[in-house]
Every structure is written in structure tokens, then in C-alpha cells.
SEDOGU-106161 format. One line per 2 residues: number of its first residue (from 1); their letters; for each residue x, y, z of C-alpha. Coordinates in pm, 1 decimal, always signed. Last residue first. Example, Ala and Ser with C-alpha at 12.3 -4.5 7.8 and 13.67 -1.06 7.14 Angstrom:
REM residues 2
2 = SA = +1367.0:-106.0:+714.0 | +1230.0:-450.0:+780.0
END
This chain:
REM residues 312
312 = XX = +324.6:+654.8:-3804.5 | +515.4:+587.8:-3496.3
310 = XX = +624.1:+942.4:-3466.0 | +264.3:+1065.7:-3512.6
308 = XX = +119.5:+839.7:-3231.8 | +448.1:+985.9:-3001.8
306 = XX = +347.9:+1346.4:-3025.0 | -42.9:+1290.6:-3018.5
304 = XX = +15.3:+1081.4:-2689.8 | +260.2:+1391.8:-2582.0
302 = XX = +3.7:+1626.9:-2630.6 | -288.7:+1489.2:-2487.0
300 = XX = -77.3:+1423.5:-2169.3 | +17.1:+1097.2:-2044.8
298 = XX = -111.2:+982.5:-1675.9 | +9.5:+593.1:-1644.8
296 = XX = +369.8:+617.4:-1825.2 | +483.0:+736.3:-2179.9
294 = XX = +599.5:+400.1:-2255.6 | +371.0:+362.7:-2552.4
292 = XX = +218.3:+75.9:-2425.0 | +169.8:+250.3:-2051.5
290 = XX = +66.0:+560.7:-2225.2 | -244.5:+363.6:-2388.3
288 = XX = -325.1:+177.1:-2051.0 | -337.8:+500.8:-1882.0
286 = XX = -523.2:+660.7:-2134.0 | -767.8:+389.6:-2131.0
284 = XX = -809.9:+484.2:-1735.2 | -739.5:+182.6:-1519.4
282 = XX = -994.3:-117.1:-1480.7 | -1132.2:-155.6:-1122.5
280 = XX = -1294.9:-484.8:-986.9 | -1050.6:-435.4:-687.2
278 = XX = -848.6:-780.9:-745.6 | -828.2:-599.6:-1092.1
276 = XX = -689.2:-274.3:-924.9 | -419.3:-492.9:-767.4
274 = XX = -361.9:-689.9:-1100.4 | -288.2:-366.2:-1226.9
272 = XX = -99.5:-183.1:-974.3 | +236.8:-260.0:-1158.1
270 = XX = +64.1:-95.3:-1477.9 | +79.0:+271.9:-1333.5
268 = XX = -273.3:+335.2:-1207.1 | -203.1:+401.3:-895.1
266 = XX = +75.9:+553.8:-897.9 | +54.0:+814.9:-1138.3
264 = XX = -287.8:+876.7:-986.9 | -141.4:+1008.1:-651.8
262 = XX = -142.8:+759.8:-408.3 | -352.1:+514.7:-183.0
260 = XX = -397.3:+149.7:-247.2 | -537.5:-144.4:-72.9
258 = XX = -789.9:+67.2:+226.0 | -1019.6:-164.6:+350.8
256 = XX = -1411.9:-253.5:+351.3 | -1318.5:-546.5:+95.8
254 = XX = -1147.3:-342.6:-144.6 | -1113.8:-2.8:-140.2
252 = XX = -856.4:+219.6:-378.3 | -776.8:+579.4:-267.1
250 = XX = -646.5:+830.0:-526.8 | -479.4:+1157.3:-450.1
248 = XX = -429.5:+1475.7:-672.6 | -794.5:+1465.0:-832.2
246 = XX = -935.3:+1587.6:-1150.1 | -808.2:+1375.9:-1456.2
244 = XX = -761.0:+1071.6:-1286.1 | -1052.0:+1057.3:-1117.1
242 = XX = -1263.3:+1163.2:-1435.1 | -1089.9:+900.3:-1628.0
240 = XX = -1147.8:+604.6:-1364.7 | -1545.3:+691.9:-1334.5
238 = XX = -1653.5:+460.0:-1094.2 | -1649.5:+702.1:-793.3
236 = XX = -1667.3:+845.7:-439.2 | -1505.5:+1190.0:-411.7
234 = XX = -1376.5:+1429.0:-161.9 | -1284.3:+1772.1:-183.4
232 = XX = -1099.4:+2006.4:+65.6 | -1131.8:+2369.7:+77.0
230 = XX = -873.3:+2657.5:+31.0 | -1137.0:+2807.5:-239.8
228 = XX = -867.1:+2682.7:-494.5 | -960.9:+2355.7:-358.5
226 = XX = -1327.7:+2443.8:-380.9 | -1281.9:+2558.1:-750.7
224 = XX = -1109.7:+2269.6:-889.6 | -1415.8:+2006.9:-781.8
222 = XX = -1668.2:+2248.0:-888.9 | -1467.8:+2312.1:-1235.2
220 = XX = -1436.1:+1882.3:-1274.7 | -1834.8:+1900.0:-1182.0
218 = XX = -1935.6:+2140.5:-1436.1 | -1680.9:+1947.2:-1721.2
216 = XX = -1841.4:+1633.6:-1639.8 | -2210.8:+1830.6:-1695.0
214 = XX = -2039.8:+1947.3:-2028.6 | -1942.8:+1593.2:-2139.9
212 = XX = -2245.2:+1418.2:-2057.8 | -2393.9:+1354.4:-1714.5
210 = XX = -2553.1:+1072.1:-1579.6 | -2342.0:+988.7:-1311.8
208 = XX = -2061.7:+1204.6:-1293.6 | -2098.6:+1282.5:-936.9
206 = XX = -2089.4:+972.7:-771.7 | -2108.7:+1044.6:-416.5
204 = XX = -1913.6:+1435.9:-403.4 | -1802.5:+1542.9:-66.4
202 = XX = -1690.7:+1889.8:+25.3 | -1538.2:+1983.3:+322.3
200 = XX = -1503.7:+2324.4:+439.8 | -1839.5:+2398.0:+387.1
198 = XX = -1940.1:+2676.1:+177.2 | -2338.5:+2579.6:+211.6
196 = XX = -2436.9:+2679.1:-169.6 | -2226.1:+2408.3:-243.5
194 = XX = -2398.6:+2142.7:-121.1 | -2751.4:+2246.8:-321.7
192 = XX = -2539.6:+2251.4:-561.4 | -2436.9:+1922.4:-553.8
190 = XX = -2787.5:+1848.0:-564.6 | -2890.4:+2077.1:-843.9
188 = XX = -2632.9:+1907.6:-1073.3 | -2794.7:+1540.7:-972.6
186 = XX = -3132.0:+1746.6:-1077.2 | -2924.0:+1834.2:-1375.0
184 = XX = -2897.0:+1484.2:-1485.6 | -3202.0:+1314.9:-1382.8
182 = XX = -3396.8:+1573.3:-1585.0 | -3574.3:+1866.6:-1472.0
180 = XX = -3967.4:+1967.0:-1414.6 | -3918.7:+1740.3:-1045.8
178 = XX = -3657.1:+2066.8:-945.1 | -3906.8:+2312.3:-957.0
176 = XX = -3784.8:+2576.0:-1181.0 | -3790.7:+2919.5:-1031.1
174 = XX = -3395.1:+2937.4:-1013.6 | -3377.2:+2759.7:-1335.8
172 = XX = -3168.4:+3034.0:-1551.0 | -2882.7:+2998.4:-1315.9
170 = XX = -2810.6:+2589.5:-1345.7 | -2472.4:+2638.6:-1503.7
168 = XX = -2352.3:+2415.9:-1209.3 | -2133.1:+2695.2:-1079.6
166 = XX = -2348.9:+2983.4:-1176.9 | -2631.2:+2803.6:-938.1
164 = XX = -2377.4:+2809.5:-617.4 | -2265.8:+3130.3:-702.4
162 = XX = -2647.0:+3297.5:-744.5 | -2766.3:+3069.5:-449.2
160 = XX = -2426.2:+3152.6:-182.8 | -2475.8:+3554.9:-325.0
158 = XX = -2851.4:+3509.4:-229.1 | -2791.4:+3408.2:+135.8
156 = XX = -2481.0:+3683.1:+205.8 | -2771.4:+3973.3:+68.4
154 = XX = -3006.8:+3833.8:+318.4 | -2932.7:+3532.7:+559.3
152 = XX = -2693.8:+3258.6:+652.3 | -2785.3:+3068.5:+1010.4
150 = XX = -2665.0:+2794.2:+914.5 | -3027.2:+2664.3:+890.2
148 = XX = -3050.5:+2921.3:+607.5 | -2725.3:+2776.2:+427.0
146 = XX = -2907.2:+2457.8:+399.7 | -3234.1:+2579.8:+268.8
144 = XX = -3157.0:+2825.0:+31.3 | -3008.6:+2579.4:-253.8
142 = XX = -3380.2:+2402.8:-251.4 | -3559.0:+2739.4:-192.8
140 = XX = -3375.5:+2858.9:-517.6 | -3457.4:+2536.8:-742.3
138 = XX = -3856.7:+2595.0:-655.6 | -4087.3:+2321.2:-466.7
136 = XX = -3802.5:+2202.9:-243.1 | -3777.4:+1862.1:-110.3
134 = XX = -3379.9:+1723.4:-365.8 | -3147.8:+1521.8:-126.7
132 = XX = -3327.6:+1146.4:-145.2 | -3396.0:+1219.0:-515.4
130 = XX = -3036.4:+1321.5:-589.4 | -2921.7:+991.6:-582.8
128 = XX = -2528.9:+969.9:-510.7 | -2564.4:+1188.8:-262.3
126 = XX = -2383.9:+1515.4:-219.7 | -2203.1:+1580.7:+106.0
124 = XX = -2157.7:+1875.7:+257.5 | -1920.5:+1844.7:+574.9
122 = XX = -1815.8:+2154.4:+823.0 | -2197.0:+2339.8:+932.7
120 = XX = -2375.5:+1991.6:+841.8 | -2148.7:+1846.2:+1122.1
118 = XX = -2320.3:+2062.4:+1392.5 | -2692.7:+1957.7:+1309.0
116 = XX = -2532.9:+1610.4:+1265.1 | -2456.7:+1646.0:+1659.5
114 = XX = -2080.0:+1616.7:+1790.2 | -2073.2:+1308.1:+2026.8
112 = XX = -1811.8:+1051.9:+1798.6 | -1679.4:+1390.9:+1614.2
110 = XX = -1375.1:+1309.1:+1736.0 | -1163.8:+1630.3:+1671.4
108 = XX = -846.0:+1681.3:+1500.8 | -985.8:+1904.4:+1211.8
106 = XX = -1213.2:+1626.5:+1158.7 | -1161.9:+1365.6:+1358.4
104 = XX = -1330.6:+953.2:+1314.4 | -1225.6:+720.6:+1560.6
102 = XX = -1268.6:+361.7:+1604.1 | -1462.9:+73.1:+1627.9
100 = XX = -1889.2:+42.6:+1547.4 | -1806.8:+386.9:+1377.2
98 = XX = -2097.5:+626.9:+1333.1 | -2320.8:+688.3:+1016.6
96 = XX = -2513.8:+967.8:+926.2 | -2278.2:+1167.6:+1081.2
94 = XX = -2143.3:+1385.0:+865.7 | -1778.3:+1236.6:+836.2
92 = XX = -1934.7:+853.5:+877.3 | -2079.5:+876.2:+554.2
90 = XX = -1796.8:+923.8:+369.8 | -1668.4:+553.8:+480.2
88 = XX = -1986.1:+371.3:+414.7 | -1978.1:+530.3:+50.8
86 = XX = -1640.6:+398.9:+19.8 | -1727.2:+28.4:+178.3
84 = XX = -1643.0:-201.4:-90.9 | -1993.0:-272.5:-166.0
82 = XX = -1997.8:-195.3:-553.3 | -1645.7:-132.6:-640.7
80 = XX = -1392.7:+69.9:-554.2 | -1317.2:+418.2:-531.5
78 = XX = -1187.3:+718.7:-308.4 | -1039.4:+1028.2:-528.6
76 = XX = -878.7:+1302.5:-287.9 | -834.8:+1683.8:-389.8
74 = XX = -648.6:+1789.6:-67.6 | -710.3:+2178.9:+62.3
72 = XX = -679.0:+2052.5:+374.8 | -507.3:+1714.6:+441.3
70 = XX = -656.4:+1403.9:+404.6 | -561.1:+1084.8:+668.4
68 = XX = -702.1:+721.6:+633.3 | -678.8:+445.7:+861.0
66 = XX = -966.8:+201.3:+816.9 | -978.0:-66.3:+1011.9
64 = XX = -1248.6:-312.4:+848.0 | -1544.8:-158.9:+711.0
62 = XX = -1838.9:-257.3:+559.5 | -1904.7:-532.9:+775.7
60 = XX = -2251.3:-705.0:+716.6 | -2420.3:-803.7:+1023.6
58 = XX = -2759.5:-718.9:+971.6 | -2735.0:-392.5:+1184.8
56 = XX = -2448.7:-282.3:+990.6 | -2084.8:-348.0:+1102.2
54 = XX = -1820.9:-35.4:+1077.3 | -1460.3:-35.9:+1149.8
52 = XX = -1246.7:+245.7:+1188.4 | -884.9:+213.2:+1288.8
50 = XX = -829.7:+606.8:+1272.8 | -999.8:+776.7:+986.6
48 = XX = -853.6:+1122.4:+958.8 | -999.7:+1467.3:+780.9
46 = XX = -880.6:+1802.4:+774.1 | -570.4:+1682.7:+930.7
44 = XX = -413.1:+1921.5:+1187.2 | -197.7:+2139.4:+1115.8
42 = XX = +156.9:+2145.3:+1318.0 | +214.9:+2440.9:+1466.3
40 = XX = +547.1:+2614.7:+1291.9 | +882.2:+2532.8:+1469.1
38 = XX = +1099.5:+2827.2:+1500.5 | +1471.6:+2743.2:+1599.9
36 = XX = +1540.6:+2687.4:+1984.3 | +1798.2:+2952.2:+2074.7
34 = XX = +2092.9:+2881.0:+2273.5 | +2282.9:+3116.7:+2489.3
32 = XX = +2633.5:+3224.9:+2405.3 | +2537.9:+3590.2:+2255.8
30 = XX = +2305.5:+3351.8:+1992.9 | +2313.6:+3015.7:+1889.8
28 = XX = +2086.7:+2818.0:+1727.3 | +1989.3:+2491.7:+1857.4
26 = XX = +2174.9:+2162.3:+1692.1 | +2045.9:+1930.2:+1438.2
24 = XX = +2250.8:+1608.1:+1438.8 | +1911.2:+1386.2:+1421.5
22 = XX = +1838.5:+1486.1:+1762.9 | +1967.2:+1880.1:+1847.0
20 = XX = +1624.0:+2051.2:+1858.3 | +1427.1:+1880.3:+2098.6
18 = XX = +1441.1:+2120.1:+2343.8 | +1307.8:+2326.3:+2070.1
16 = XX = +1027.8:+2096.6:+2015.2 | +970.0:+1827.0:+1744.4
14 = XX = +948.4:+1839.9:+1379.3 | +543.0:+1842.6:+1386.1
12 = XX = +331.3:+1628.5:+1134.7 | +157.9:+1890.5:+877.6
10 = XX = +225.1:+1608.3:+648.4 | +56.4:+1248.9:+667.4
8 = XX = +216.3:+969.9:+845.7 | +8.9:+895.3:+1170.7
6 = XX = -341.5:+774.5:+1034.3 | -146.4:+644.4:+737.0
4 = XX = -19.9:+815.3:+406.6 | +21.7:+515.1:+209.3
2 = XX = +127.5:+316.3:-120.0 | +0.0:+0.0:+0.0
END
């Protein structure tokens, strides 16, 4: 496993002053006295799964010791197939579901006690069907609804609609109800619905589920946009491309565990092959393609054009 485990992520501290001199570092000195160099705080994760397990009420485990650690601001990719336990796992960060074993922090804190009333104020999550999200009778009391309970109102309420709605290209349907629309841009509506809350976590179940090209190209610029924001993004998905063309991290789950976590380079770079296979998971085709043409796992347009026309 390619990892960053519960305890190996970055932001991890260098140690105190006092410290200093392990490793053959020594203090500062200054008039004779020394000085303990300046050690910035260490940050804490934005999210980390620390030996998590989870058992539903029929007995099924869907997860199995989970230790997983995203940093703020991370773009991070989680997939598997059917029943691997990666919508189990996002589900636990707002509370809908809570670990039979383990601990689950977000910003460093166990949010075992903290109320989903609270969680909703740090972790929007987008389900994978938008008809268990989408009540509202018009689009614009849909995307008012969650910042309102955050206490959000006038002029700062209809800039987080009018953004929200410009970011799904969905601002011409703010009087629309959402059961007049298609499957497609209601699932568009939904994440923005999310969005309009400016959480600092953003989780996206399947989000390129019945879209075409443009309603990919909506979510990739949602996806890019809260990290730019200073916000973290999540995603659960089938779609190999999309993963690998949007997010910095991927994390593969098989069997309610974590089997692979790395940047997409990695993981989909042909020695991880029988690993993704194990997984039910086939790599991107231009993975495979750069892999033949020894141009590696995450080849650019460009350079598969460049070598195509110098085999010709």
C-alpha cells in the first residue's frame, strides 16, 4: 500500500526546541545562549480515519480498520467497487453513520458526540441519488435551505444561491421546480444544493453519473474551484478518467479496507494492475495507452499525439 497512514501524513510536527539537536540538528546560537529554531504548529488533518470499522445492523461489515488521513485543501479520489465500503466511509464524516470501532476527527476532533446539526456546518455531502437530497418546490428554496439553517441570511444568502447556481450552469432555473428537470441536472442541483453551504469539506457520491461531457466538465470546475477556495474535496467514484483527470490523490477499497492510496501516477501505473483488478477496477484507457507507448500511467494529450505521429 502506497500510504499516508493515520500517523504519516504532512503537517506532522518536527519536534520541540528542546528537541532541537536529535538527528545532528543543533539549537541556534546567539550571545552564548541557545535559541530553539521556530517550529510552525503542526496542522491538523482536515480529515482522519483512525482504525475504523463499521458493522451494519444485519451483520454485514463494511469496514475493516480504516486508517485514512486528508489534508486541507487535498483533492482526494476514493473508489472501488460496488460494496467495498467507500460510501460507508464518507458517511461517517457527517454523521449519518458512526463507527462500530474507532475514531473519526475532523480538524483533530472526534466527532463521535458532535450532533449532525453541527457536522452539516463543516461536511456537505452530495448523494449519489439526488432524489433522497432534492424537497423544495422551486430550485432557489432548494439551494436556500441549507445555508438558512446555518444561520446565513439576506444579501450573504442570495450571493451563496447565485454562485452556487453559476457553478452548475443551473442559473436560468432558479424558479424551476426541481421534479420539471432531468435526472442529470437534478444530480447538478444536488451538488449545488452542497455548495451553496461553503463547507469546508466537500463530498461528491458519484458525481458524474448521468452527465455528458459538459455536466463532467461542471463538476471537474466544482471540484477545482473548492480547492482553490482553500477547501478540501472528496469523491466516491466509478469513473477512472474523471478521477484521474481531476484529483491529486487516489484511494482504492477493497473489501471494507484501504489497498492502495497515491497520486494517480501511482495508482494506475501498470504494476498496480492486477491490484486494481483484485478491486474490480480497470485503469483509465489513457493510462493503458501511455503505458504501451511508454509514456507512463497519466500521459498528456500532447505527448500521446506526439508519439502516435512518430510511430506513423
Amino acid at each position: 500500500m502506497m500510504g499516508r497512514g493515520a500517523g504519516g501524513g504532512r503537517g506532522a510536527s518536527s519536534g520541540s526546541g528542546a528537541d532541537a539537536s536529535i538527528g545532528g540538528v543543533a539549537p541556534a546560537v546567539d550571545g552564548g545562549e541557545a535559541v530553539a529554531p521556530a517550529v510552525a504548529p503542526a496542522v491538523a488533518p482536515a480529515v482522519e480515519f483512525v482504525g475504523v470499522s463499521f458493522a451494519y445492523p444485519d451483520g454485514t461489515q463494511a469496514l475493516d480498520g480504516v486508517n485514512l488521513r486528508i489534508e486541507p485543501g487535498e483533492r482526494v479520489a476514493i473508489v472501488g467497487q460496488n460494496g467495498s465500503g467507500k460510501s460507508t466511509l464518507v458517511r461517517h464524516l457527517n454523521g449519518l453513520l458512526r463507527p462500530t470501532a474507532g475514531r473519526v476527527l475532523l480538524d483533530g476532533r472526534d466527532i463521535r458526540d458532535v450532533h449532525v446539526a453541527k457536522l452539516a456546518a463543516l461536511v456537505g455531502l452530495a448523494f449519489q441519488n439526488p432524489d433522497r437530497q432534492l424537497f423544495g418546490g422551486r430550485v432557489a428554496a432548494e439551494l436556500e435551505f441549507g445555508p438558512r439553517n446555518l444561520g446565513v441570511r439576506g444579501s450573504e444568502l442570495a450571493e451563496c444561491v447565485k454562485s452556487a447556481l453559476a457553478a452548475v450552469g443551473l442559473q436560468d432555473e432558479a424558479e424551476t421546480n426541481p421534479y420539471d428537470m432531468g435526472y442529470s441536472r437534478r444530480k447538478l442541483l444536488a451538488i449545488a444544493s452542497v455548495l451553496a453551504m461553503r463547507t469546508p469539506i466537500l463530498i461528491l457520491d458519484e458525481p458524474t453519473t448521468g452527465q455528458d461531457a459538459r455536466g463532467v466538465a461542471r463538476v471537474r470546475g466544482v471540484v477545482r474551484a473548492t480547492v482553490a477556495a482553500g477547501r478540501t474535496a472528496i469523491a466516491v467514484s466509478h469513473d477512472m478518467r474523471f478521477v484521474a483527470e481531476c484529483f491529486g490523490r487516489v484511494v482504492v477499497m477493497r473489501g471494507g479496507r484501504v489497498v492502495l492510496d497515491g497520486t494517480p501516477g501511482e495508482v494506475f501505473a501498470e504494476r498496480h494492475w492486477s491490484e486494481l483488478q483484485a478491486a474490480h477496477l480497470e485503469p483509465p484507457l489513457p493510462a493503458v495507452v501511455g503505458a504501451r507507448l511508454g509514456l507512463g500511467s497519466t500521459p498528456t494529450d500532447a505527448a500521446l499525439v506526439e508519439r502516435l505521429k512518430s510511430n506513423a
